[in-house]
C-alpha positions in Angstrom: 0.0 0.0 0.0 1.5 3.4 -1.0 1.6 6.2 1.4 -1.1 7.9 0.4 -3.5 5.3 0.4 -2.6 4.7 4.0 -2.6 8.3 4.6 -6.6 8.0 3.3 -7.3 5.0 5.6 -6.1 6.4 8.5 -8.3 9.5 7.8 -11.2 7.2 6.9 -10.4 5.7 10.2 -10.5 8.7 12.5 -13.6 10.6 10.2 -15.4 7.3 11.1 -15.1 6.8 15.4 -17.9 7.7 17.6 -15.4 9.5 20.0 -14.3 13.0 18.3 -10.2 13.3 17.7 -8.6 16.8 17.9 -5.2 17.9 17.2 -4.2 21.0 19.4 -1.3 23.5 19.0 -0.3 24.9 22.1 -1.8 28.5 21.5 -5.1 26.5 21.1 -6.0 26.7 17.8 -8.0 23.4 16.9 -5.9 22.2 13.6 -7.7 19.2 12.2 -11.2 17.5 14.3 -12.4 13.9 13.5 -14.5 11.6 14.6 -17.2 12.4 16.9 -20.1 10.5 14.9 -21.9 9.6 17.6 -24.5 11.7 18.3 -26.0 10.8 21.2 -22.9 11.3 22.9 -22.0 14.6 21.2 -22.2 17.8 19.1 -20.9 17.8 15.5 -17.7 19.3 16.0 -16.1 19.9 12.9 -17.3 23.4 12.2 -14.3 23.9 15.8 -11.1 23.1 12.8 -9.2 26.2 12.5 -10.7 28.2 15.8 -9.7 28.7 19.1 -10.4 27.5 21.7 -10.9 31.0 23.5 -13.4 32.0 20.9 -15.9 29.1 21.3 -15.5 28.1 25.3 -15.7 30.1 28.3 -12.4 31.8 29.6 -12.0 29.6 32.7 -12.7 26.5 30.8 -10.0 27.1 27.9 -7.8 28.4 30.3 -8.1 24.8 32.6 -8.0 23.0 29.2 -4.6 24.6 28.1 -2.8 24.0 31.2 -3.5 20.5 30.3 -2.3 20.7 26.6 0.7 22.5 27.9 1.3 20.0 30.6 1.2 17.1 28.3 3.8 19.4 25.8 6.2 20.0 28.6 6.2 16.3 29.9 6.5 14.9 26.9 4.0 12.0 27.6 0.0 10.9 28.0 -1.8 12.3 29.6 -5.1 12.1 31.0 -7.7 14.3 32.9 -11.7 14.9 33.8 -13.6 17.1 33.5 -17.3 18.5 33.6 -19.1 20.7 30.6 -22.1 21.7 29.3 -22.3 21.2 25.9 -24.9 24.3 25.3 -21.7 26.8 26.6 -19.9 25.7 23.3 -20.3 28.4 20.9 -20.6 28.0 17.5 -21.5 24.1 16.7 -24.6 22.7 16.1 -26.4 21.3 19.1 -27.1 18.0 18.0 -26.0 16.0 20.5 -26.8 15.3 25.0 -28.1 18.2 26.7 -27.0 19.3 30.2 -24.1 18.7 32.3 -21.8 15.8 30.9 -18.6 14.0 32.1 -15.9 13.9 29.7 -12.1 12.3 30.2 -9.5 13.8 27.6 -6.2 11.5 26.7 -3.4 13.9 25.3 -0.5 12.9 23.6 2.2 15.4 22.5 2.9 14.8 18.7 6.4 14.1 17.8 6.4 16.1 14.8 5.3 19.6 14.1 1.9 20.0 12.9 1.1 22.6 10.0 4.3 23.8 11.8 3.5 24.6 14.8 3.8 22.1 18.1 0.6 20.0 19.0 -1.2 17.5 20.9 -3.6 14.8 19.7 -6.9 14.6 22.1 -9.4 12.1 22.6 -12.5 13.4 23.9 -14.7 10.8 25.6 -18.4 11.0 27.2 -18.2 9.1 29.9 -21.4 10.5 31.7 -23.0 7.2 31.9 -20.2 5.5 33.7 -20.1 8.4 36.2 -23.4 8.3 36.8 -23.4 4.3 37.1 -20.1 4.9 40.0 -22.5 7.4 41.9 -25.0 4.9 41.7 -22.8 2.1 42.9 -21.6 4.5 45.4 -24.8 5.1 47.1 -26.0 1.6 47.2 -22.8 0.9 49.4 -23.8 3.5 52.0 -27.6 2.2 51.8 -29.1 -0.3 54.1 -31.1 -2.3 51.4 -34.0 -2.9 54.2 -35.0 0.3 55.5 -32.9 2.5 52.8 -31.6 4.9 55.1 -27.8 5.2 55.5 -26.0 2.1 56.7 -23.2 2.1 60.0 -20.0 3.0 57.2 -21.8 6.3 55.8 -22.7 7.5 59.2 -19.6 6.8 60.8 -17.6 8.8 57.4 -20.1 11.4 58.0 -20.0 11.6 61.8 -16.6 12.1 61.4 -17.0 15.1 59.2 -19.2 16.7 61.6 -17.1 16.7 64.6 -14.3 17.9 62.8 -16.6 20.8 62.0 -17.7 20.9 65.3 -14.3 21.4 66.2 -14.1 24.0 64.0 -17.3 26.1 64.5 -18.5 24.8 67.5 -22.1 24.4 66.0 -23.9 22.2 68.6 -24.1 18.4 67.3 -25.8 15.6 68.9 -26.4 12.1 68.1 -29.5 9.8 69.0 -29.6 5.4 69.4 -32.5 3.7 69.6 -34.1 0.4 69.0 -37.1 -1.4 69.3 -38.3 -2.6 72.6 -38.6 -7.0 72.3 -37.7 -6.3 68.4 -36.4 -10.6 69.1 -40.0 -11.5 70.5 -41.6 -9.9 67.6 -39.0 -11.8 65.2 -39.4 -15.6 67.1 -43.2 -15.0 67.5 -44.4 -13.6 64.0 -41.3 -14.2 61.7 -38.8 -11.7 60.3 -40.9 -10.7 57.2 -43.3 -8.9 60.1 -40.0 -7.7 62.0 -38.5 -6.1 58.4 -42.1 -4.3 57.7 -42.0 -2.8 60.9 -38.6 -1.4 61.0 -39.8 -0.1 57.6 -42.8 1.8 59.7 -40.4 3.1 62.2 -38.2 4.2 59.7 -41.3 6.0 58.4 -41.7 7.7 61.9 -38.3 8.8 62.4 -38.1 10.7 59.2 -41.8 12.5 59.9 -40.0 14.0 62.9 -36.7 14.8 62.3 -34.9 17.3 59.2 -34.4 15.9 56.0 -30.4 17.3 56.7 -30.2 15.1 59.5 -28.7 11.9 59.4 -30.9 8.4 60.0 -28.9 5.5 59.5 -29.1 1.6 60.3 -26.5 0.3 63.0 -27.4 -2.9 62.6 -31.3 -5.7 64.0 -33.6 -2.8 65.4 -31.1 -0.4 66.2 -30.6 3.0 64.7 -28.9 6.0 64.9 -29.2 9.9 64.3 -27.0 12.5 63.8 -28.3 16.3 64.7 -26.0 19.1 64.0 -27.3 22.7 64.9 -29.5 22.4 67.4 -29.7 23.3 70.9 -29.5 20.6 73.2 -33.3 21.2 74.5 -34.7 21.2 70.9 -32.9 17.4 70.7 -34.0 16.2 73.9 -38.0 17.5 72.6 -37.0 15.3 69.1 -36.3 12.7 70.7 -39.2 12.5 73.2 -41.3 13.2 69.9 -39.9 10.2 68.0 -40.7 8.1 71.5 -44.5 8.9 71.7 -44.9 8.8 67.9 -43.4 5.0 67.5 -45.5 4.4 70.9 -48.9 5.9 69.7 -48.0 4.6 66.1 -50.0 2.0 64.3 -47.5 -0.4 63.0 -49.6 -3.2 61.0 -48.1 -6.3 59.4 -50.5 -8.5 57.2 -53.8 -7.1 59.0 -52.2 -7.9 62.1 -51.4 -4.6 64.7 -48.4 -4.0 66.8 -47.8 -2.0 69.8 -44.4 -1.3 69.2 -42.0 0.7 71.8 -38.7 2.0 71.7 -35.8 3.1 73.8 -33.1 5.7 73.3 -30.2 7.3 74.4 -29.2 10.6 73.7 -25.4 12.7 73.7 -24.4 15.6 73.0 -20.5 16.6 71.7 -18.8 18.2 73.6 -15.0 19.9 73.4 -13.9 16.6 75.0 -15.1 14.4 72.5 -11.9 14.0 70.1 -12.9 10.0 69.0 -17.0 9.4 67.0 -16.2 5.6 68.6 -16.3 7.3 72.2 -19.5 9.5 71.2 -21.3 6.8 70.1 -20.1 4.4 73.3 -22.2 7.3 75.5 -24.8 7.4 73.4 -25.1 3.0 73.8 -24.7 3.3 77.4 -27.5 5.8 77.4 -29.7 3.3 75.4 -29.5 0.8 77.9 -29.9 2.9 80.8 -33.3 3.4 79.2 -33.6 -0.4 78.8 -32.8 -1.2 82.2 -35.2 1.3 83.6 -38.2 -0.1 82.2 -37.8 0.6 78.2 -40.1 3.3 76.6 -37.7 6.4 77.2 -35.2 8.4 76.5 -32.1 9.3 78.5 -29.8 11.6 78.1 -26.1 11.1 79.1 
C-alpha cells in the first residue's frame, strides 16, 4: 500500500469513530477534528477546525483546558484528565448532540512532529457520563441499608466524622440519637422476620416524619438505629427525641392485618470539646440506650 492510500485509511479511520479526535497547537487553535459520529454522545464538531479554543469556550474552561495541553507538551507523555461541561456553553457548533451537564475524560498525547508547523497534541475526547453516573449509583447503594434504605453504619460513621471535625471547627452544637425497638427478638421468634423487616420499615417512616431531611438516620445494625443532629440546641434534641418516642409508641404499625404496639428506647449525647474519637460518642450514646432499657424501656435518656 502506497503512502497515500494509508494516509486515506487512517483519515477514513478517524472521520469514522464515535469519540471525536482533535489535534491542538499549544496556543489553542484546533488544527484538524475527527471523529465524533456519535450523536447521542456529542455535538458535530467539525465546524471547531481552525478556531480557538478561547473563541468558542468560556475563559476559565479554555484556560483549565490549556494548562493540560501544555502539561502534556512540557512532559512529553500521555496524559489524561476529567472534566465537567455543558455542551450548550460551546459556541458556534450545532447542538445535536446530550443536553445538560456531561462528564468527559481527555487522553493527550504530545505529537512528535510539528503540525502545520507549529507544536501540538492529539486529544481524545470521551463522554463518559454514563459511567459516572453508574459509580455514583454504585456508590450510594454501598452507604444504603437495602431494608429500610436509610444510611448504613460505614456512611454514618464517614459522615460523623466530618461533623465533629466541623464541630471542632465552628463549634455548632451536634448531637447524636440510638435507639431500638423494645422486644424487636419477640416480635421476630413469635411472628417471623418478614413482620419484624415491615415494621422497622414503619419506624423508619416515623423517624423521618420527625426529624430534618439534613439530618442523618442511619441503620447500625437488628432494630437499632442511629441519628446524627447538627445545629441544634441541646433542648430542641432532647423535645426530638421525646417526639420520636411517643410517635413509635402511639403509632399504628400493622403487618399483614395484624397490629403491633411497638415501643422504643433511646439514648441521647451531646458533643462536647472533650469528644476527640466518634467511637467514644457513640459508646455514651449506647450506654445511654441501655440505661433506658434497664429502667423499664419506653424512654429516652440523656447522658
Amino acid at each position: 500500500m502506497n503512502h497515500h492510500a494509508m494516509v486515506d485509511l487512517y483519515e477514513n479511520l478517524l472521520r469514522s469513530i464515535a469519540d471525536p479526535f482533535f489535534i491542538i497547537s499549544e496556543e489553542g487553535t484546533y488544527l484538524d477534528v475527527f471523529g465524533g459520529t456519535e450523536r447521542s454522545l456529542y455535538d458535530d464538531p467539525q465546524t471547531l477546525k481552525g478556531k480557538n479554543i478561547y473563541d468558542f469556550m468560556e475563559v476559565q474552561f479554555a484556560q483549565s483546558f490549556m494548562q493540560e495541553v501544555k502539561r502534556t507538551l512540557r512532559n512529553n507523555m500521555l496524559h489524561s484528565f476529567e472534566y465537567q461541561l455543558a455542551p450548550d456553553t460551546v459556541q458556534g457548533i450545532p447542538k445535536t448532540g446530550p443536553m445538560g451537564l456531561q462528564w468527559y475524560e481527555a487522553r493527550l498525547f504530545p505529537l512528535m512532529s510539528l503540525y502545520d508547523n507549529q507544536r501540538a497534541v492529539t486529544a481524545l475526547i470521551l463522554n463518559i457520563t454514563e459511567r459516572k453516573l453508574m459509580q455514583q449509583k454504585l456508590r450510594e447503594l454501598s452507604y444504603q441499608d437495602p431494608l429500610t434504605l436509610v444510611a448504613n453504619r460505614r456512611y454514618f460513621f464517614e459522615h460523623l466524622h466530618e461533623q465533629l471535625d466541623g464541630y471542632m471547627q465552628n463549634m455548632l452544637p451536634l448531637a447524636v440519637m440510638v435507639l431500638d425497638i423494645d422486644h424487636f427478638k419477640l416480635i421476630n421468634d413469635t411472628y417471623g422476620h418478614f413482620a419484624g423487616d415491615q415494621i422497622l420499615k414503619q419506624l423508619v417512616t416515623i423517624i423521618r416524619r420527625v426529624v430534618r431531611c439534613e439530618d442523618i438516620v442511619a441503620r447500625f445494625g437488628g432494630d437499632e438505629f442511629i441519628i446524627s443532629l447538627e445545629g441544634l440546641p441541646l433542648p430542641k434534641v432532647l423535645e426530638m427525641a421525646e417526639e420520636i418516642r411517643r410517635c413509635v409508641e402511639q403509632g399504628h404499625f400493622i403487618v399483614a392485618e395484624n397490629s403491633f404496639l411497638v415501643t422504643i428506647s433511646m439514648g441521647v449525647v451531646d458533643v462536647t470539646i472533650f469528644d476527640t474519637e466518634i467511637e467514644s460518642i457513640v459508646s455514651r450514646a449506647d450506654k445511654a440506650l441501655y440505661m433506658a432499657k434497664s429502667q423499664g424501656r419506653n424512654k429516652v435518656i440523656y447522658l
